[in-house]
LOMAR-752436 format. One line per field, with one value per residue (C-alpha): residue in three letters; x, y, z. Coordinates in pm, 1 decimal, always signed. Layout:
% LOMAR-752436
code: c(ALA,...)
east: c(X,...)
north: c(Y,...)
up: c(Z,...)
% end
This chain:
% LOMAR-752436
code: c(UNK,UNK,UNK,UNK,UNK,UNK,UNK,UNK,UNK,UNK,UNK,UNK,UNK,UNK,UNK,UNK,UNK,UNK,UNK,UNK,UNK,UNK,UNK,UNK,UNK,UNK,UNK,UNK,UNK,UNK,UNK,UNK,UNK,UNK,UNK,UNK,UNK,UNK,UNK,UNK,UNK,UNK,UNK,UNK,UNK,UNK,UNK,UNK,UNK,UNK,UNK,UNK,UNK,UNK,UNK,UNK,UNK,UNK,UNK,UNK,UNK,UNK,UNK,UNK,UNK,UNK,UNK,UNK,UNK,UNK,UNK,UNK,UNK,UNK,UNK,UNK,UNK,UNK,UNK,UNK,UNK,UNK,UNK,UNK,UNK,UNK,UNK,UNK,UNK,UNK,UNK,UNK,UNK,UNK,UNK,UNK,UNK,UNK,UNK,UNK,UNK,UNK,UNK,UNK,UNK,UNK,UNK,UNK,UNK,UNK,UNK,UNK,UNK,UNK,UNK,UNK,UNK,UNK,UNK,UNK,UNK,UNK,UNK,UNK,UNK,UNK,UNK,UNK,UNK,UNK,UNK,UNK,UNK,UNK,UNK,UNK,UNK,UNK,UNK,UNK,UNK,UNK,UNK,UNK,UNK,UNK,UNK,UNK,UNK,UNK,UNK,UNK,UNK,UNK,UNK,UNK,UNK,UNK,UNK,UNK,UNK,UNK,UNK,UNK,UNK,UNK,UNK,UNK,UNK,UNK,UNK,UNK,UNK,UNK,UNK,UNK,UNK,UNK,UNK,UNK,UNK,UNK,UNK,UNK,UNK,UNK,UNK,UNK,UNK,UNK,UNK,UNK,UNK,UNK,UNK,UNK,UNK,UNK,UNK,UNK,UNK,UNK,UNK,UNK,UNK,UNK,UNK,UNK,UNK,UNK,UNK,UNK,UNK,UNK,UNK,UNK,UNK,UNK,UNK,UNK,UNK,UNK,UNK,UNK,UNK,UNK,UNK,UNK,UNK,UNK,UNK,UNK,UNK,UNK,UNK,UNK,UNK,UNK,UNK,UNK,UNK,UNK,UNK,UNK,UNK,UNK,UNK,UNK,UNK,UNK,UNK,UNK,UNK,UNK,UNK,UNK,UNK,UNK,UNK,UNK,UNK,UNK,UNK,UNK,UNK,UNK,UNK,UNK,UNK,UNK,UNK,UNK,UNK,UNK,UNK,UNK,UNK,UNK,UNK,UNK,UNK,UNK,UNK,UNK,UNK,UNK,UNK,UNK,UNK,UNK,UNK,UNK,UNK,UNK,UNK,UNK,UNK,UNK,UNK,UNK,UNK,UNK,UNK,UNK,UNK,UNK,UNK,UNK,UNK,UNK,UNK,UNK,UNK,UNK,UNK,UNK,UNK,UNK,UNK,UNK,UNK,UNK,UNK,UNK,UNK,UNK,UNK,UNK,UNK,UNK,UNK,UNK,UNK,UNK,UNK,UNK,UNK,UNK,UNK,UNK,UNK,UNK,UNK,UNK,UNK,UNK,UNK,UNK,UNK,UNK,UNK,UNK,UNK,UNK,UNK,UNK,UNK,UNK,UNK,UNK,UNK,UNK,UNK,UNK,UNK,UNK,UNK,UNK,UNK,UNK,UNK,UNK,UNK,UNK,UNK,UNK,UNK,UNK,UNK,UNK,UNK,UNK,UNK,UNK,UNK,UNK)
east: c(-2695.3,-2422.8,-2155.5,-2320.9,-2242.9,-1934.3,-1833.9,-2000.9,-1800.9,-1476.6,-1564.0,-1631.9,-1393.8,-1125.6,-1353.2,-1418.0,-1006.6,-929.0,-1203.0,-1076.1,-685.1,-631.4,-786.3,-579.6,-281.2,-319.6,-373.4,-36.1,+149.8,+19.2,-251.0,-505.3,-885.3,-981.4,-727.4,-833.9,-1164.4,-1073.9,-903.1,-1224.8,-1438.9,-1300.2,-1485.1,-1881.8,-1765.9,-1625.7,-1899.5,-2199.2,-2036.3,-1910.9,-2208.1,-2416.1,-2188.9,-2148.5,-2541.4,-2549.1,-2337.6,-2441.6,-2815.1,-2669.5,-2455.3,-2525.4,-2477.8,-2167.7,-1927.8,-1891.7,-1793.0,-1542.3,-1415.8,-1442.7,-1503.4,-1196.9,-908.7,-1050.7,-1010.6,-724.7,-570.8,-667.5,-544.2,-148.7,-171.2,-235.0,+45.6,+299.9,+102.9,+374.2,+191.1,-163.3,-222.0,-129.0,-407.3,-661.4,-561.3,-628.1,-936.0,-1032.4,-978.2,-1169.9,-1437.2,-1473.3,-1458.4,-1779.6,-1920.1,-1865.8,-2016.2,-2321.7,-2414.9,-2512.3,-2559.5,-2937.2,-2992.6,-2823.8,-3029.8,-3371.3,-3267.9,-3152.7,-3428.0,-3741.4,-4029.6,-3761.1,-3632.3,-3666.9,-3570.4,-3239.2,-3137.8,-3154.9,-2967.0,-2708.4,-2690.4,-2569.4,-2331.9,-2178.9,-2155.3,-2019.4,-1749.0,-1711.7,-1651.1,-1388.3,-1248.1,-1224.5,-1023.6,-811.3,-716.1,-700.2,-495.4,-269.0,-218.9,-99.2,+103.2,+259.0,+232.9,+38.3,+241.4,+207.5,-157.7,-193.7,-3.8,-262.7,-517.5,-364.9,-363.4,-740.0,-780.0,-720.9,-993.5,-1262.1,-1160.5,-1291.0,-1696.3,-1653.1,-1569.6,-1776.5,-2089.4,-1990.5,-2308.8,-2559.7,-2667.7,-2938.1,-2875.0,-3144.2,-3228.8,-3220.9,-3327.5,-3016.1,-3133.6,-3153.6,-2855.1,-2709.4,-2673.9,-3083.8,-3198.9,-2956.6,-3161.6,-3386.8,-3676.5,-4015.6,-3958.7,-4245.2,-4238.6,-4246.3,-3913.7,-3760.8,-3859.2,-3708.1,-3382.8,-3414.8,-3479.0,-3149.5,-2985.2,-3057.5,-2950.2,-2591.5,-2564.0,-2669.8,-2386.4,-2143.1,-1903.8,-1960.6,-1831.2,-1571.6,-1418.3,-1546.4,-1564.4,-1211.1,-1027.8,-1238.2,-1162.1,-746.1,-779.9,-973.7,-1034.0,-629.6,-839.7,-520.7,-542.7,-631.0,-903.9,-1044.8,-1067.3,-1279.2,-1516.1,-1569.3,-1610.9,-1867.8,-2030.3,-2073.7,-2183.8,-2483.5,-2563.8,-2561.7,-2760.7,-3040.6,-3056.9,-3165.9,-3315.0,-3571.0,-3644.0,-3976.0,-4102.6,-4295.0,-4199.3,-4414.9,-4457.4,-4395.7,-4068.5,-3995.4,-4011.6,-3839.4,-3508.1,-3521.7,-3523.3,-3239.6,-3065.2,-3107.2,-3012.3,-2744.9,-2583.7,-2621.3,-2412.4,-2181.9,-1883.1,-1864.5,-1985.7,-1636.0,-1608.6,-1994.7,-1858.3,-1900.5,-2258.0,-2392.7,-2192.2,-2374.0,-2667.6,-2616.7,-2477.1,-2849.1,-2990.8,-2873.1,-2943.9,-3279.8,-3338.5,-3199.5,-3530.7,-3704.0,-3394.2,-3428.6,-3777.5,-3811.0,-3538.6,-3743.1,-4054.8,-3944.5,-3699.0,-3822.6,-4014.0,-3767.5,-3668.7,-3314.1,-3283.0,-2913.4,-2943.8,-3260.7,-3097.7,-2811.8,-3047.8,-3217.0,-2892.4,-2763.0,-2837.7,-2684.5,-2380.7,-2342.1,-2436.7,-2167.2,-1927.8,-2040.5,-2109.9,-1755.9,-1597.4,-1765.6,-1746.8,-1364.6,-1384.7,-1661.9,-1539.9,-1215.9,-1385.4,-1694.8,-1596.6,-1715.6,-2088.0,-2250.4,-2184.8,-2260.9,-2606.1,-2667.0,-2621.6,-2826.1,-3101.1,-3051.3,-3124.8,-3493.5,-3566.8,-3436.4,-3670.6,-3992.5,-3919.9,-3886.3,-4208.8,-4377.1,-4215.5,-4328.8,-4693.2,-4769.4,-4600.4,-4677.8,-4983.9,-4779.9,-4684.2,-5029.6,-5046.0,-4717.8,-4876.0,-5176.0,-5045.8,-5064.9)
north: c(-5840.8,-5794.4,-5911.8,-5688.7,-5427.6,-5517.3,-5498.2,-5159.7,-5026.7,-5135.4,-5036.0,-4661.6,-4633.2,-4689.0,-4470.7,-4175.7,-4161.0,-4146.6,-3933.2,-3664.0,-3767.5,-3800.4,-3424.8,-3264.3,-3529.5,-3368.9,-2973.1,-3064.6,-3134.9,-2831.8,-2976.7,-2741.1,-2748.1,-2843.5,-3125.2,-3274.7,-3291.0,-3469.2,-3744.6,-3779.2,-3791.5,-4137.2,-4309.2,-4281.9,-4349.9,-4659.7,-4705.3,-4681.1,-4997.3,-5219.3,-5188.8,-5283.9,-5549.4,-5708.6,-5657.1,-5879.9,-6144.0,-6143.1,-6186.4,-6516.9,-6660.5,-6473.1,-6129.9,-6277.1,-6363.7,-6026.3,-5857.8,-6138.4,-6230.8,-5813.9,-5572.5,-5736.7,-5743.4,-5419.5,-5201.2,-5319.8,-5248.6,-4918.6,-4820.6,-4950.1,-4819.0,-4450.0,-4505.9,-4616.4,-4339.6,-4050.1,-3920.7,-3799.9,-4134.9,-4327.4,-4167.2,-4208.9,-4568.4,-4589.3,-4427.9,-4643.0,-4957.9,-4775.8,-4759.2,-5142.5,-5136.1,-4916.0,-4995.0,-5457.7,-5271.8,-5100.1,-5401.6,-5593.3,-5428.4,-5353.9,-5676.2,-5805.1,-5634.5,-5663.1,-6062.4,-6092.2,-5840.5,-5869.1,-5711.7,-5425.7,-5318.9,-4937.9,-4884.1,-5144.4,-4954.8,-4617.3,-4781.9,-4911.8,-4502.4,-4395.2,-4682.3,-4567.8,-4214.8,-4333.4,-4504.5,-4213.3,-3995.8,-4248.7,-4250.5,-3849.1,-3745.1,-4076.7,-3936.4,-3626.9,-3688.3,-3894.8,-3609.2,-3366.2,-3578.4,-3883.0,-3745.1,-3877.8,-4218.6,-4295.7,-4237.9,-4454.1,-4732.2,-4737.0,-4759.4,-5083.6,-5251.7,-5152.2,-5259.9,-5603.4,-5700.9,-5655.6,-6018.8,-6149.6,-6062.6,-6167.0,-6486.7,-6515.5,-6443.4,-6643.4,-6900.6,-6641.6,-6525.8,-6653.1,-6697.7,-6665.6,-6985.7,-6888.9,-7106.2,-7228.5,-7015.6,-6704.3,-6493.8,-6345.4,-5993.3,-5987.9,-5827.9,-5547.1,-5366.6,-5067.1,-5153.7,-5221.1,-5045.9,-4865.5,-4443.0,-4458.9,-4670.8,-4376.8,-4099.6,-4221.1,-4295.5,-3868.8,-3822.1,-4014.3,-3797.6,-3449.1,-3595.2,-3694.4,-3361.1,-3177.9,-3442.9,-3557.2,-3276.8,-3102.1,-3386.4,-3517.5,-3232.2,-2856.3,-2907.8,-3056.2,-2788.1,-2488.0,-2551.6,-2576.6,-2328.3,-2058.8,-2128.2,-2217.3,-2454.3,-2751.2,-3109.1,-3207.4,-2947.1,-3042.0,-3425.0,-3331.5,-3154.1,-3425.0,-3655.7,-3399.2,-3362.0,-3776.5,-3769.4,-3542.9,-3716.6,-4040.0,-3852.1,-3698.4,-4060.4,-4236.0,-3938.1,-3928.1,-4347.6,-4308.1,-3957.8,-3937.4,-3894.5,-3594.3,-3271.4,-3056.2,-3281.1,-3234.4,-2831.6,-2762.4,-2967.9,-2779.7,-2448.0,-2546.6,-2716.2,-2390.4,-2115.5,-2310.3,-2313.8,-1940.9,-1821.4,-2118.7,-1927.4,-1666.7,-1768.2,-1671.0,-1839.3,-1950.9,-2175.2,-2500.8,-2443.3,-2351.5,-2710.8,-2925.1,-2789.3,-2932.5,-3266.3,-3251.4,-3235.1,-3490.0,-3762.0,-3641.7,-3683.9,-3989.6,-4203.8,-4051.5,-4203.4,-4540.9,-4580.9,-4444.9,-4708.9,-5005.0,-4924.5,-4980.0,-5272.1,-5465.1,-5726.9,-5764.7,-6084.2,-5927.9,-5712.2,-5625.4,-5542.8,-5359.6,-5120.0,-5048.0,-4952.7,-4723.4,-4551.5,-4488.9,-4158.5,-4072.3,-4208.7,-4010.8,-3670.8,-3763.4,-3779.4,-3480.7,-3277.1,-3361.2,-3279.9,-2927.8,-2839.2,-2755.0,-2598.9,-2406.4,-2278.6,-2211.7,-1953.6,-1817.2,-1933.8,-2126.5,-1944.6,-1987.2,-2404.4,-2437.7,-2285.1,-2474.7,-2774.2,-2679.9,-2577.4,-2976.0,-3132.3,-2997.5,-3128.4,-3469.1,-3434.3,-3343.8,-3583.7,-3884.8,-3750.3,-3800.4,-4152.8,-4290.4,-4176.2,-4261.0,-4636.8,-4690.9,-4789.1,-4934.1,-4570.2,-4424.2,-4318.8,-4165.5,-3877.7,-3837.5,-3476.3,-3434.4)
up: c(+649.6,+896.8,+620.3,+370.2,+642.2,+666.4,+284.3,+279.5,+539.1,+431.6,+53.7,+203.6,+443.2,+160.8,-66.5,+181.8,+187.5,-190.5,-276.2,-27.0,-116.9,-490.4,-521.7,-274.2,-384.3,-751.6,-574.5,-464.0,-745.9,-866.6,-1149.4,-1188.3,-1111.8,-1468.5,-1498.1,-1202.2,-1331.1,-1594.9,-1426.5,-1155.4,-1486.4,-1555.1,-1310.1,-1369.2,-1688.0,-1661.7,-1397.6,-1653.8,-1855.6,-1608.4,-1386.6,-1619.1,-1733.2,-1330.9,-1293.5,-1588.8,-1430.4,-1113.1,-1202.9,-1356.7,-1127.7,-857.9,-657.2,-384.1,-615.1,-744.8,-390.5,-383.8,-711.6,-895.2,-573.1,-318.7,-592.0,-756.6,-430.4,-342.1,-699.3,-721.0,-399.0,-520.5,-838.3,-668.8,-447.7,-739.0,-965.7,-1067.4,-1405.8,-1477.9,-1722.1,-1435.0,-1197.2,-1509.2,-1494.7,-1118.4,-1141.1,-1412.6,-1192.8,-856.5,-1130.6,-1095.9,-772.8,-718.4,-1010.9,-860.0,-543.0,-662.2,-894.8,-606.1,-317.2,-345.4,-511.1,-180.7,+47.8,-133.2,-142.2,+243.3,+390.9,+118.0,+370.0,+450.9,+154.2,+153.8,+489.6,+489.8,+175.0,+327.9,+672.3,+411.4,+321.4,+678.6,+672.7,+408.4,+471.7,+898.8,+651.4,+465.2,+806.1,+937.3,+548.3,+541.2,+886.3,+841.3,+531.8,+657.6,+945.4,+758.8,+491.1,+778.0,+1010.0,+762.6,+423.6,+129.2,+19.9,+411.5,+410.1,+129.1,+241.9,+536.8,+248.3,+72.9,+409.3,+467.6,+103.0,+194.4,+468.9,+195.6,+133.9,+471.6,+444.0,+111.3,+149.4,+422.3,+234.0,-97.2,-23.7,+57.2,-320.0,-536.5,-889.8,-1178.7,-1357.7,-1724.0,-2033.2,-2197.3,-2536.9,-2336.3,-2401.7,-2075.2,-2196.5,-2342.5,-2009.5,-2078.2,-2391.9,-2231.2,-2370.7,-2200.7,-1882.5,-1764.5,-1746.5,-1390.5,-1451.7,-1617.4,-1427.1,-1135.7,-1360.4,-1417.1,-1059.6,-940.2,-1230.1,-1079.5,-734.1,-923.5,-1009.7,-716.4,-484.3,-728.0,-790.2,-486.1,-305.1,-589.8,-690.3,-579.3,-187.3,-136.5,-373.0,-242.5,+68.9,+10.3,-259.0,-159.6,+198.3,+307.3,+526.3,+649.5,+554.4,+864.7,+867.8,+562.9,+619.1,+961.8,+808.4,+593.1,+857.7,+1013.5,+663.2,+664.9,+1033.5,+981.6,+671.7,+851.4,+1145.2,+939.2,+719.3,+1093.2,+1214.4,+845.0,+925.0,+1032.9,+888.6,+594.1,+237.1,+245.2,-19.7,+327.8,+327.2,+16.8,-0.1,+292.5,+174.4,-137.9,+19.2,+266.3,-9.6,-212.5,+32.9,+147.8,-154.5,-264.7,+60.3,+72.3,-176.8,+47.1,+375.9,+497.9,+845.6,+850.5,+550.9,+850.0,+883.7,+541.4,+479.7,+739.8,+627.3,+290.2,+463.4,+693.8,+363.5,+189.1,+437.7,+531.5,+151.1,+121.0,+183.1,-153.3,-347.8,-230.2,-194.3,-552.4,-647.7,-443.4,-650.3,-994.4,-926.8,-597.3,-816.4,-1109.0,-1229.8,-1308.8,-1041.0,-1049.6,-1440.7,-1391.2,-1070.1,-1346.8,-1588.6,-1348.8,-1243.4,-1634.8,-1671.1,-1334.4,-1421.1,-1762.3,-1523.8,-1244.2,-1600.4,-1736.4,-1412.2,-1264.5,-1603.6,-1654.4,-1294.3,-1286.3,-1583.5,-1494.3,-1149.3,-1288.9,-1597.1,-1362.4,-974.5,-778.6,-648.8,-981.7,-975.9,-593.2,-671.5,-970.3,-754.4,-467.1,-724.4,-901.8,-521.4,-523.1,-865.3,-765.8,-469.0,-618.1,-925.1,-683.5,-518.9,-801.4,-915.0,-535.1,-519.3,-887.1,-810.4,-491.5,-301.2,-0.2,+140.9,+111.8,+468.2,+405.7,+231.1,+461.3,+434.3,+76.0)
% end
């Protein structure tokens, strides 16, 4: 697991610095909100096909050759062709290639961890959650930082060299996946068609959907240009509260380990979620706390994601194929949501959007709610309280 940490890290460090970059990059150059929507759309687009196509693959010659062989060169790529990238196509083209990269990432990675820690599934997958968002932290005031003191091309130059060291847990791990032994007759793509998954299957695919739209464009797109735009917060300021946003995310995710999945859980995230987000337009200079709130919530609600995700795919025989599957409709909302969020806080501002999403966190919560104590019997004393 340690190398699967590793890869994780790396991947979000990287990812924690573009996400926060490319928006303000674009702010910069003076491309409006709805443009750079547009561009950001690109990638859960891309991300719907190719993860699909990688779960595919790996489920056939197994999970560790796609961090090394698609996730390694992909991050690195995407990281030059941002630094060379003078033109809106050009950033479209990079963001088509960091598509691959998350999309070779998330392909694998629970397939990874359900295969290297089977009787601690759930919990490793939430871990793997705080991981990622530490990464993210580190990602954000690097970027930040290196915004503010060395300029953007410096910053990213930082970012190809980071790039690189992918490559070493990669290779590391390249003997550590299983592969599925297939009859020669059965076609590689057959797992892919939809069909025959249970209803439990699917509501937890609408569950992870609402939580895409409740996260994704806050994070992507709203957050980073609200804060330069209407705020006048600095670089530097806006790439630490970033970090702080990842921090408490990664706090609450360890913090939520070993509390219940419970209904009381669930309704008092969506009321923080909610009245966070009506005050956070104008907060004014409460705009810090009304954001760690949000952060608080989203990693104390991690745990209903991934144990809703554990008990539809833990016992697939094409694991990888069936987590893509699952996360489909999540990809088309981070599209969509991304896409129609610039244009929307550009026509109605940006109070209308931030409430919508707040509102879209509680449905994800009670949806997943409902996926785990329908599937499960394992977390029965979970909901003692129910």
């Amino acid at each position: 697991m340690r190398r699967v940490n590793a890869i994780t890290f790396l991947n979000y460090f990287v990812s924690g610095a573009v996400t926060l970059l490319i928006p303000l990059l674009l702010l910069a150059r003076n491309v409006n909100v709805a443009d750079i929507g547009i561009v950001l759309s690109v990638l859960p687009l891309v991300f719907l096909f190719a993860r699909l196509l990688f779960a595919a693959i790996a489920d056939y010659v197994g999970w560790s050759h796609v961090f090394l062989l698609i996730n390694w060169p992909a991050t690195f790529a995407s990281v030059v062709i941002y630094y060379f990238a003078s033109s809106l196509p050009i950033f479209i083209v990079g963001k088509l290639v960091e598509g691959l990269r998350e999309s070779s990432y998330w392909a694998v990675s629970r397939t990874a961890i359900f295969h290297l820690s089977p009787n601690k599934a759930g919990s490793e997958a939430t871990k793997n959650n705080a991981i990622i968002w530490l990464a993210t932290a580190v990602g954000a005031v690097v970027a930040g930082a290196g915004i503010f003191y060395i300029g953007f091309s410096s910053t990213l130059g930082i970012l190809v060299l980071a790039s690189l060291l992918v490559g070493i847990p990669a290779v590391l791990i390249w003997r550590s996946s299983k592969k599925i032994r297939m009859p020669k007759t059965q076609s590689l793509f057959a797992a892919l068609n939809p069909r025959g998954r249970s209803r439990t299957f699917w509501l937890v695919s609408i569950a992870l959907m609402f939580n895409s739209f409740a996260i994704y464009p806050l994070i992507t797109l709203l957050l980073p240009v609200f804060m330069a735009q209407q705020l006048g917060y600095s670089y530097i300021a806006i790439g630490v509260l970033f970090m702080l946003y990842n921090i408490v995310s990664a706090t609450a995710t360890f913090l939520s380990l070993k509390r219940p999945l419970s209904l009381t859980r669930a309704v008092t995230l969506t009321a923080a979620s909610v009245i966070a987000s009506v005050f956070l337009a104008g907060s004014g200079l409460f705009f810090p706390a009304f954001l760690m709130t949000l952060a608080f919530v989203r990693g104390y609600g991690i745990g209903f994601f991934e144990h809703a995700v554990v008990k539809v795919a833990k016992d697939s025989k094409n694991m990888s194929v069936d987590i893509g599957l699952l996360h489909a409709p999540m990809r088309l909302a981070e599209f969509s949501s991304v896409l129609a969020a610039g244009f929307l806080a550009q026509a109605t501002g940006y109070a209308p959007v931030f409430i919508a999403t707040g509102a879209c966190f509680g449905v994800f919560v009670f949806l997943s709610l409902r996926a785990i104590r329908y599937q499960s019997t394992s977390l029965k004393p979970s909901f003692a309280k129910l």
